[in-house]
N, CA, C and O atoms as a GROMACS GRO file, in nm:
protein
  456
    1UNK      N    1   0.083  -0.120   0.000
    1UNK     CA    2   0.000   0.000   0.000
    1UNK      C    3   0.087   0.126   0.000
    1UNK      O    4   0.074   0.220  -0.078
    2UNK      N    5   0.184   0.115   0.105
    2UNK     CA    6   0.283   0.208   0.086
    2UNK      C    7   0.329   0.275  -0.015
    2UNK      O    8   0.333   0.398  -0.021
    3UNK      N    9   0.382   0.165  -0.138
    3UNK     CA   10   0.444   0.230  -0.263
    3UNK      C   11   0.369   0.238  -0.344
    3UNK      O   12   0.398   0.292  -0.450
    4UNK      N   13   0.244   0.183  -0.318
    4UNK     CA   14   0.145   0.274  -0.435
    4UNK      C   15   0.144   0.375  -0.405
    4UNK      O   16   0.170   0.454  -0.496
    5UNK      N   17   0.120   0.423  -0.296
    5UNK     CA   18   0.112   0.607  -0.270
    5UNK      C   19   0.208   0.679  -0.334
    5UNK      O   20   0.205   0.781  -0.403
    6UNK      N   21   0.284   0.615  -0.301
    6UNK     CA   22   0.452   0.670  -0.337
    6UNK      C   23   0.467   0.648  -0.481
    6UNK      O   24   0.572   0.688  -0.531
    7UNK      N   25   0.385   0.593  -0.554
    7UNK     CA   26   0.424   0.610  -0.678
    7UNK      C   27   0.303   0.724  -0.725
    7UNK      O   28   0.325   0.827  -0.788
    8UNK      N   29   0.164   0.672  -0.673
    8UNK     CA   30   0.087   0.840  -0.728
    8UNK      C   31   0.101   0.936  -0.714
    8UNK      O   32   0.046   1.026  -0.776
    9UNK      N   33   0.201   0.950  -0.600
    9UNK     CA   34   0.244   1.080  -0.545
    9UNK      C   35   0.370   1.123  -0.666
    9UNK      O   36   0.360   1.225  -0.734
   10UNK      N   37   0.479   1.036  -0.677
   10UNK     CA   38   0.534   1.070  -0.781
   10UNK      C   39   0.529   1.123  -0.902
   10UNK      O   40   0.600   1.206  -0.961
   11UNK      N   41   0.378   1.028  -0.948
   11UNK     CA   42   0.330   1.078  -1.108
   11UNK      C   43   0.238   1.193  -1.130
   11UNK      O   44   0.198   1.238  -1.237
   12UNK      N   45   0.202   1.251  -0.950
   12UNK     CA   46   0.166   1.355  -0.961
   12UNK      C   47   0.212   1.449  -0.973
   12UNK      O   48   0.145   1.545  -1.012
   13UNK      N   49   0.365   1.464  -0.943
   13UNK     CA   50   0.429   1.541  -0.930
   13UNK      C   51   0.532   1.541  -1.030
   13UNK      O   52   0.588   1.649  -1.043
   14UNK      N   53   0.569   1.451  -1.103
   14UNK     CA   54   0.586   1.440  -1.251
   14UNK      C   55   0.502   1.523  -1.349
   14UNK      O   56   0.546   1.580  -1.449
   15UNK      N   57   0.394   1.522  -1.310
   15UNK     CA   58   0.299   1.562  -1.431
   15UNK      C   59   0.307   1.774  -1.346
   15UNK      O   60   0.311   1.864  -1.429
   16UNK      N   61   0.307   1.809  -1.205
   16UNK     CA   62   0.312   1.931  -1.177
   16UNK      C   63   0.443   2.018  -1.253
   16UNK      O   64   0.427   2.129  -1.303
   17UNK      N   65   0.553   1.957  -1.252
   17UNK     CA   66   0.755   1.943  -1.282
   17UNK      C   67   0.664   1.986  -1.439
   17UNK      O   68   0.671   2.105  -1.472
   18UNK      N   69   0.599   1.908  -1.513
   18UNK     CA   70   0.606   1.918  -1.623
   18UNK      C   71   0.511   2.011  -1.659
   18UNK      O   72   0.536   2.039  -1.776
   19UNK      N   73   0.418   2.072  -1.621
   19UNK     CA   74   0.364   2.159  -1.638
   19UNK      C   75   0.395   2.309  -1.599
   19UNK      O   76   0.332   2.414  -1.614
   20UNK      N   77   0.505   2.280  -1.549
   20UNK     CA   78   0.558   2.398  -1.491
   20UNK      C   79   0.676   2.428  -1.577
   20UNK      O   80   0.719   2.544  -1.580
   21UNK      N   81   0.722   2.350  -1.636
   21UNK     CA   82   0.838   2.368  -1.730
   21UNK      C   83   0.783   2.427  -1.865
   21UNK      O   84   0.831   2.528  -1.916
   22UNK      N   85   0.679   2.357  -1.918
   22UNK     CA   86   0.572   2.457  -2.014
   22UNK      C   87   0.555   2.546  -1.982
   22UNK      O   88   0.573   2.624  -2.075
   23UNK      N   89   0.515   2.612  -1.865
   23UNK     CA   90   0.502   2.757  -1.845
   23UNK      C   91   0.577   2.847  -1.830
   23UNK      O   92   0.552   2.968  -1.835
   24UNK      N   93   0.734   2.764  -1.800
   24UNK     CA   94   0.841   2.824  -1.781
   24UNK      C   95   0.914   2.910  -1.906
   24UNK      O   96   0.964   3.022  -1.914
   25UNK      N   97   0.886   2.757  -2.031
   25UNK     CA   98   0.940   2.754  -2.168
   25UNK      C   99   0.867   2.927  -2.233
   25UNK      O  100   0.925   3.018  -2.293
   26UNK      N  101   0.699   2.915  -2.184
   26UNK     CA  102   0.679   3.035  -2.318
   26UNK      C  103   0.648   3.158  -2.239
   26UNK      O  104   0.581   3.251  -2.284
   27UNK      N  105   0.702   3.153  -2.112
   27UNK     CA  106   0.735   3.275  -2.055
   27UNK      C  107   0.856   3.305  -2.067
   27UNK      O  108   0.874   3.424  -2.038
   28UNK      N  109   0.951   3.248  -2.097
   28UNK     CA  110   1.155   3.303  -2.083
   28UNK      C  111   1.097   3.444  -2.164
   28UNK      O  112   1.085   3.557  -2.117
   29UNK      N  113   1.075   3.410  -2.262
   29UNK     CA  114   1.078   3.567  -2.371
   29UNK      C  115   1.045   3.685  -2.276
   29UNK      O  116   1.109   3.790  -2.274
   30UNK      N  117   0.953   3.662  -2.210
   30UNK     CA  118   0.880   3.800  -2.146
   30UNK      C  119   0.982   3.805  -2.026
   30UNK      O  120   1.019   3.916  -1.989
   31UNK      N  121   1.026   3.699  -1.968
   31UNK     CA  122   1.141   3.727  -1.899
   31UNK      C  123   1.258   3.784  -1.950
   31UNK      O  124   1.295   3.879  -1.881
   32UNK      N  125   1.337   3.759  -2.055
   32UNK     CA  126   1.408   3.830  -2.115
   32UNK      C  127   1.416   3.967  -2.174
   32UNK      O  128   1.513   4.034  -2.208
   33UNK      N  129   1.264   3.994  -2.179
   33UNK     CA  130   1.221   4.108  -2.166
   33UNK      C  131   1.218   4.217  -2.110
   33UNK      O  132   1.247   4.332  -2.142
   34UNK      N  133   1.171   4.155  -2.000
   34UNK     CA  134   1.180   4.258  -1.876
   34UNK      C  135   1.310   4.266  -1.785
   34UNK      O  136   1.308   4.342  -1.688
   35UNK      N  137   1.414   4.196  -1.810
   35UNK     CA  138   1.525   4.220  -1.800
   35UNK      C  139   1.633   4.258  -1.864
   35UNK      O  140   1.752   4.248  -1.834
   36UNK      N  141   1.574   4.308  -1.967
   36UNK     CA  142   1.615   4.388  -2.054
   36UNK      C  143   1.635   4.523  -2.022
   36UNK      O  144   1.741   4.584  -2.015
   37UNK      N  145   1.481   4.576  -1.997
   37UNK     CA  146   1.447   4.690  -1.982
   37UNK      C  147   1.487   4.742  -1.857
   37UNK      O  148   1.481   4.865  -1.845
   38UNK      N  149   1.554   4.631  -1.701
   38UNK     CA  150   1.602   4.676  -1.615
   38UNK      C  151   1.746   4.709  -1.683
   38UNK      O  152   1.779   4.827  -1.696
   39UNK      N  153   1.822   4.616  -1.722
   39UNK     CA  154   1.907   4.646  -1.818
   39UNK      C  155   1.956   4.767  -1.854
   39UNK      O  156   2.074   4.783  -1.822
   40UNK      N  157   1.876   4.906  -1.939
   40UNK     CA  158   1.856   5.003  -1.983
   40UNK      C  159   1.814   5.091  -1.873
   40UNK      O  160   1.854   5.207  -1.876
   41UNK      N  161   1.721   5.044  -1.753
   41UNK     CA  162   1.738   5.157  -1.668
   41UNK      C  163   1.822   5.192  -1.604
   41UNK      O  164   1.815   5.305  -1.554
   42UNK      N  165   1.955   5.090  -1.575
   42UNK     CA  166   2.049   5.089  -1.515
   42UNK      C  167   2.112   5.168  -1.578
   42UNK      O  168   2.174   5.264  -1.532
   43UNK      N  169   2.102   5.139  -1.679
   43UNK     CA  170   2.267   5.240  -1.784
   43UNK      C  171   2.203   5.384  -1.776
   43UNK      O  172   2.263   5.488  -1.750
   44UNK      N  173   2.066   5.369  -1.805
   44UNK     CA  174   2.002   5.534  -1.778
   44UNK      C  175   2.045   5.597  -1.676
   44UNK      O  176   2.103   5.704  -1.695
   45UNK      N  177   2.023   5.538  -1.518
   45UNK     CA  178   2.070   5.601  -1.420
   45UNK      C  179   2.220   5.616  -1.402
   45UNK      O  180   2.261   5.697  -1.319
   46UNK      N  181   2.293   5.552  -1.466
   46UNK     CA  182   2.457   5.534  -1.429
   46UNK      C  183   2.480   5.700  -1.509
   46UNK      O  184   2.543   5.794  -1.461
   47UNK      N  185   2.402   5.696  -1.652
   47UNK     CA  186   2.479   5.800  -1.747
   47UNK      C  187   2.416   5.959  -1.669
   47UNK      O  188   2.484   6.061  -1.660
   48UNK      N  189   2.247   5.943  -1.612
   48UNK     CA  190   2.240   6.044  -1.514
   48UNK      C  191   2.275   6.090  -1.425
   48UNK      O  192   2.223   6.186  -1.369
   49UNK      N  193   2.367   6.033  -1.393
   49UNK     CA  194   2.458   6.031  -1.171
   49UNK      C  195   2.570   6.074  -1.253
   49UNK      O  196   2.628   6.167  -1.196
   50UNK      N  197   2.644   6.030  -1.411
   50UNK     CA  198   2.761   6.070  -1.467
   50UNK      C  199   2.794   6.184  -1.502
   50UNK      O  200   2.902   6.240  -1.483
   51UNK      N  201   2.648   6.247  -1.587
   51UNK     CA  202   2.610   6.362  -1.633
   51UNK      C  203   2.578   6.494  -1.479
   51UNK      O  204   2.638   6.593  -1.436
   52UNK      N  205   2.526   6.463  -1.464
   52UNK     CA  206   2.547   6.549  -1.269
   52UNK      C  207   2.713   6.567  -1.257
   52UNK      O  208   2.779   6.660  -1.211
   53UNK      N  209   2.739   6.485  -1.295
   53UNK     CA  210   2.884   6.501  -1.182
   53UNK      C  211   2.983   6.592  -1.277
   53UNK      O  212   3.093   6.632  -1.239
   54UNK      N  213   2.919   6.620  -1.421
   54UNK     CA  214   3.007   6.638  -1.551
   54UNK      C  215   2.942   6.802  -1.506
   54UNK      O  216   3.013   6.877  -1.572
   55UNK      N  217   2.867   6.868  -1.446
   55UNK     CA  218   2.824   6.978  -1.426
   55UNK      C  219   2.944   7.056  -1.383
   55UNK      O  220   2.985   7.146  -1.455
   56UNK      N  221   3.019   7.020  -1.236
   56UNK     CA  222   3.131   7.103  -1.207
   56UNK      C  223   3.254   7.031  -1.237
   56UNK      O  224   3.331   7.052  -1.144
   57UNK      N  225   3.301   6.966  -1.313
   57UNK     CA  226   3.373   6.876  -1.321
   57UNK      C  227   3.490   6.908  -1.297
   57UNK      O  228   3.575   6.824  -1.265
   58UNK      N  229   3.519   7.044  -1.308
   58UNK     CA  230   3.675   7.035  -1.347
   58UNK      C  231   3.776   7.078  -1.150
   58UNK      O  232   3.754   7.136  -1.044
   59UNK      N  233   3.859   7.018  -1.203
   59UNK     CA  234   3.925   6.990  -1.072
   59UNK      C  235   3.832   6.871  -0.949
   59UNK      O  236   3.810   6.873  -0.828
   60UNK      N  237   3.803   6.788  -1.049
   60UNK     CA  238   3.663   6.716  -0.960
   60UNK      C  239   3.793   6.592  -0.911
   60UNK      O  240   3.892   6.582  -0.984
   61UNK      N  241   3.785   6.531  -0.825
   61UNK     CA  242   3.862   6.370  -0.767
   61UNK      C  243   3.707   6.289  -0.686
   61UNK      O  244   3.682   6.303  -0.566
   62UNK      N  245   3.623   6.212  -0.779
   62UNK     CA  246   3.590   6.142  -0.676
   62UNK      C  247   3.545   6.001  -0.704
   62UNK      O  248   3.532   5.984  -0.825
   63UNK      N  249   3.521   5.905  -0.639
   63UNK     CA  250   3.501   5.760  -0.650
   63UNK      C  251   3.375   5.732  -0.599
   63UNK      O  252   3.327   5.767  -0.491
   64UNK      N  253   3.311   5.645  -0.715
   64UNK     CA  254   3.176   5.651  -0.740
   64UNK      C  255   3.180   5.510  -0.711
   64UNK      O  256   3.251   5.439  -0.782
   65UNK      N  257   3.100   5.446  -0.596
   65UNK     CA  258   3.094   5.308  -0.595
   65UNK      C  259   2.971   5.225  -0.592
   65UNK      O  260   2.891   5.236  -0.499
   66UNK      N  261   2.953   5.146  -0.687
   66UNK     CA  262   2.803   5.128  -0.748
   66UNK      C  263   2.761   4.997  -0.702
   66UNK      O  264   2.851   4.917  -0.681
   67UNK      N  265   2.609   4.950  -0.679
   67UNK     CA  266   2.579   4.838  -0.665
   67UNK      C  267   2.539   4.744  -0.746
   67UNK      O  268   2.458   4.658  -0.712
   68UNK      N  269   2.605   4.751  -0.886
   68UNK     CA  270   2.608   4.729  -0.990
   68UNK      C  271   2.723   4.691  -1.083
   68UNK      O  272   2.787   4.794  -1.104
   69UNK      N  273   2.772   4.596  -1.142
   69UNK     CA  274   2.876   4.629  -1.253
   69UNK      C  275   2.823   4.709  -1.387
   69UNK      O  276   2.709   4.706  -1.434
   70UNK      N  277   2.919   4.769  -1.428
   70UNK     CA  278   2.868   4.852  -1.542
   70UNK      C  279   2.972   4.859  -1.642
   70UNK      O  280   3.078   4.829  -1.586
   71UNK      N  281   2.991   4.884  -1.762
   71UNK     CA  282   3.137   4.911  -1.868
   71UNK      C  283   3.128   5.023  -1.857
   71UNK      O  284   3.036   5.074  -1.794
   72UNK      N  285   3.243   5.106  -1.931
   72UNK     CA  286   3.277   5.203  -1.956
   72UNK      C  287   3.356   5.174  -2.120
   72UNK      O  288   3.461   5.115  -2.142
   73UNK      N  289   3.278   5.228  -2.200
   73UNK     CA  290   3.346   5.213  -2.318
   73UNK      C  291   3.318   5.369  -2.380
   73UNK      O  292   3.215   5.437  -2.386
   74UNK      N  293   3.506   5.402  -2.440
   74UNK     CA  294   3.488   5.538  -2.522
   74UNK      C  295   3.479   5.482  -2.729
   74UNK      O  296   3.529   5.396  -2.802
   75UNK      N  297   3.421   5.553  -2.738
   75UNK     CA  298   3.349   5.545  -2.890
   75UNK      C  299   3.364   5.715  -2.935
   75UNK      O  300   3.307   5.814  -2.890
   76UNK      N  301   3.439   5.704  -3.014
   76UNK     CA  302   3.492   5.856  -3.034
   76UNK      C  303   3.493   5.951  -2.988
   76UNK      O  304   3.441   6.046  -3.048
   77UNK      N  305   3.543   5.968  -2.881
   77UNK     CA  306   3.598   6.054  -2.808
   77UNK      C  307   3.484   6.080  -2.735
   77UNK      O  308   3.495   6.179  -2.663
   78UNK      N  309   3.316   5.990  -2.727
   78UNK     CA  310   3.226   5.977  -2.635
   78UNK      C  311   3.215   5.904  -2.542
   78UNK      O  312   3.226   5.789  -2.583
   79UNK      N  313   3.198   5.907  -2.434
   79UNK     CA  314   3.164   5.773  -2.308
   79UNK      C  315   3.023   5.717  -2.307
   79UNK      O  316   2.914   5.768  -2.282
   80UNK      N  317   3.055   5.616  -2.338
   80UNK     CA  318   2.938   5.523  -2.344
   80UNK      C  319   2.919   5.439  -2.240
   80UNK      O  320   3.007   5.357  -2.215
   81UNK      N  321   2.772   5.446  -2.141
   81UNK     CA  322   2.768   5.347  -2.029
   81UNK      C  323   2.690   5.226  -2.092
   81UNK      O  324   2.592   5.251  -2.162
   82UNK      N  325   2.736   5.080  -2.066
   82UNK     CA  326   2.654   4.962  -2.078
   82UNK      C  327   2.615   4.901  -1.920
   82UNK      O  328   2.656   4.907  -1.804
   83UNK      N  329   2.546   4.860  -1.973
   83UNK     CA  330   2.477   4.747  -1.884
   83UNK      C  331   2.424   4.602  -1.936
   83UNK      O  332   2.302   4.598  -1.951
   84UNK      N  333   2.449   4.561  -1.947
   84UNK     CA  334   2.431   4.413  -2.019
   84UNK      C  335   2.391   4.435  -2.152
   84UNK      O  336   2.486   4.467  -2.225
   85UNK      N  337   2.258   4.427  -2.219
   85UNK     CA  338   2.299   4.465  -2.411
   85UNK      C  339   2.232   4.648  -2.391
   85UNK      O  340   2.175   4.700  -2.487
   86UNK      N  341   2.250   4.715  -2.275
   86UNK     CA  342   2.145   4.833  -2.250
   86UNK      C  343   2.261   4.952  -2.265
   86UNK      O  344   2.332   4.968  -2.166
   87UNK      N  345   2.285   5.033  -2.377
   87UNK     CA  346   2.383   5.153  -2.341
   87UNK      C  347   2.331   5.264  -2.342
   87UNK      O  348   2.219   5.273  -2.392
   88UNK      N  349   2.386   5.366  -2.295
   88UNK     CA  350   2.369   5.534  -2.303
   88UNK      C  351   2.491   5.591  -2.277
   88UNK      O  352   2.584   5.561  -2.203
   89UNK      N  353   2.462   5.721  -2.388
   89UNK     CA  354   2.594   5.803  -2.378
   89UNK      C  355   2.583   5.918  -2.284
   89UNK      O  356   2.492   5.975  -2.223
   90UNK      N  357   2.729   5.929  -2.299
   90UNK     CA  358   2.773   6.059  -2.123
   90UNK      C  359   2.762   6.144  -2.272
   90UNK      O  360   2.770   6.104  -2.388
   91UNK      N  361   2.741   6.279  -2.212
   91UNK     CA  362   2.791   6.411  -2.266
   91UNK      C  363   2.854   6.477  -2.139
   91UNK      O  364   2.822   6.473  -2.020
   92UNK      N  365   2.966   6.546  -2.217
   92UNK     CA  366   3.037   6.659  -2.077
   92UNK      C  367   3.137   6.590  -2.041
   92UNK      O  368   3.225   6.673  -2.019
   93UNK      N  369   3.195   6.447  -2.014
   93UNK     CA  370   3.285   6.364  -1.970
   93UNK      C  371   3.384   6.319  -2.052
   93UNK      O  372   3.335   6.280  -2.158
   94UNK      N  373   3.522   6.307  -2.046
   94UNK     CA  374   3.628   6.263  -2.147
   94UNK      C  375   3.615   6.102  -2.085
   94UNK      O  376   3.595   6.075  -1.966
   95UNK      N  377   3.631   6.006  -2.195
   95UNK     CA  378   3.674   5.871  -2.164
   95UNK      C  379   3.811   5.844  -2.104
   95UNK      O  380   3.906   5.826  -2.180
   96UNK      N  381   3.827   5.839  -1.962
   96UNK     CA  382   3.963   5.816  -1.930
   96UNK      C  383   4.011   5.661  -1.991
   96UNK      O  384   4.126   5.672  -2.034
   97UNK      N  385   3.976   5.564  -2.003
   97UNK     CA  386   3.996   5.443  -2.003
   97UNK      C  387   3.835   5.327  -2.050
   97UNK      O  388   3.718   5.360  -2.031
   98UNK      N  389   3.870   5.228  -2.096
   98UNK     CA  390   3.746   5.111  -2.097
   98UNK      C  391   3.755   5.061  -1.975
   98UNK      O  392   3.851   5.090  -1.902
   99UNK      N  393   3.664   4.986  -1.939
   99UNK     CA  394   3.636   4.862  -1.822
   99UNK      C  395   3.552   4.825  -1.766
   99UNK      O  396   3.440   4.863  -1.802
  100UNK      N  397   3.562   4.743  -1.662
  100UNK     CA  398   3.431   4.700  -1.643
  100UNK      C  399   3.428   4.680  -1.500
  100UNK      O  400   3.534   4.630  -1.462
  101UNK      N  401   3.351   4.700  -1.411
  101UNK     CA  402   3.332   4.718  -1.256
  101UNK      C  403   3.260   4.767  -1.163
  101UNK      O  404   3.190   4.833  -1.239
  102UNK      N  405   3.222   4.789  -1.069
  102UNK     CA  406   3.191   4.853  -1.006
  102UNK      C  407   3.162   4.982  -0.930
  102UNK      O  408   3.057   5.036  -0.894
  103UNK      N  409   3.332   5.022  -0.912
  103UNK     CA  410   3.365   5.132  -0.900
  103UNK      C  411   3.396   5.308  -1.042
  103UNK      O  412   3.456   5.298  -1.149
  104UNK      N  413   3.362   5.377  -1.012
  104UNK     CA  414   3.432   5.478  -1.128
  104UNK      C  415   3.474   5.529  -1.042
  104UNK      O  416   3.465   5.514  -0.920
  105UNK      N  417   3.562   5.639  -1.150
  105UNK     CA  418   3.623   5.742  -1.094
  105UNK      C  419   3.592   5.857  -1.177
  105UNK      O  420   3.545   5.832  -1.288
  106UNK      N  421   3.606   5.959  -1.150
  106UNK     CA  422   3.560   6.065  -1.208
  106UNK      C  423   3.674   6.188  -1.163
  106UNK      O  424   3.683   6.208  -1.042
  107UNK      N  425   3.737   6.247  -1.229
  107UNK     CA  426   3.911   6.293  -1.214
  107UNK      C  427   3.952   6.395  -1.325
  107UNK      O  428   4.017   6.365  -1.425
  108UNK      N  429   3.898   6.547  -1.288
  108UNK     CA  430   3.929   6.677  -1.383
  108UNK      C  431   3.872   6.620  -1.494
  108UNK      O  432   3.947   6.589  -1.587
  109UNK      N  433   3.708   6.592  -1.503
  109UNK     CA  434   3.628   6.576  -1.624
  109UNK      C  435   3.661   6.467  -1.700
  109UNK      O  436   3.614   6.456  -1.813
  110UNK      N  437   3.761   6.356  -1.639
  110UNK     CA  438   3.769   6.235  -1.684
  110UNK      C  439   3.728   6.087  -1.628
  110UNK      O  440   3.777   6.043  -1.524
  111UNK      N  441   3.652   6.029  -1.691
  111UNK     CA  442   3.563   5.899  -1.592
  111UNK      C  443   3.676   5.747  -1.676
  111UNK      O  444   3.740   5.730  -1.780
  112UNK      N  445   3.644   5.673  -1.559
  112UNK     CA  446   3.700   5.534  -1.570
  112UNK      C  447   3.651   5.413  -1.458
  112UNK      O  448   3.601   5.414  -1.345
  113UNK      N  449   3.688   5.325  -1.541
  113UNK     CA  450   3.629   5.209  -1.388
  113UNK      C  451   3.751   5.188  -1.364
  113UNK      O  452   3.841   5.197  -1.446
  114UNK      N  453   3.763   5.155  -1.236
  114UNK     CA  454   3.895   5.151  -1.137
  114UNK      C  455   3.833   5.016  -1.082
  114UNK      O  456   3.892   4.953  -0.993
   0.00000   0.00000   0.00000
């Protein structure tokens, strides 16, 4: 009696595993979706906190430490923030360097990840 239970219990839960993996399958997209778009708000806010800081910049020294990794890539002589496939550009800021991290720096109107 025992392992009959134990087996309906199994094939019930075989059949829950598998219905849940269907729902899993044709939701990824909308998941990928919407992590996308956090994606892009991130880089939005990184290039707005960048752009602030590009206001008095000059003679500026300071270290920006984020709860986030982020790149720093220059693209002609522009700074470009990414966040996973999500970018936005700095205006006002020289590209000190590429990279990728946590921290920036921001140093007489020049940004970098340190």
């Amino acid at each position: 009696m025992r392992g009959q239970i134990s087996l309906e219990t199994l094939i019930v839960l075989t059949a829950f595993v598998g219905a849940f993996l269907m729902l899993l399958d044709n939701y990824s997209e909308l998941f990928d979706i919407i992590m996308g778009g956090m994606d892009q708000k991130k880089a939005n806010y990184i290039a707005s906190l960048l752009q602030d800081a590009s206001d008095n910049c000059k003679g500026m020294d300071v270290t920006v430490s984020l709860p986030f990794s982020v790149e720093i890539d220059c693209e002609d002589g522009k700074t470009v923030v990414r966040v996973g496939d999500a970018a936005e550009y700095v205006n006002g800021l020289k590209c000190g360097g590429q990279g990728k991290g946590q921290r920036i720096l921001i140093e007489n109107c020049t940004v970098k990840v340190i």
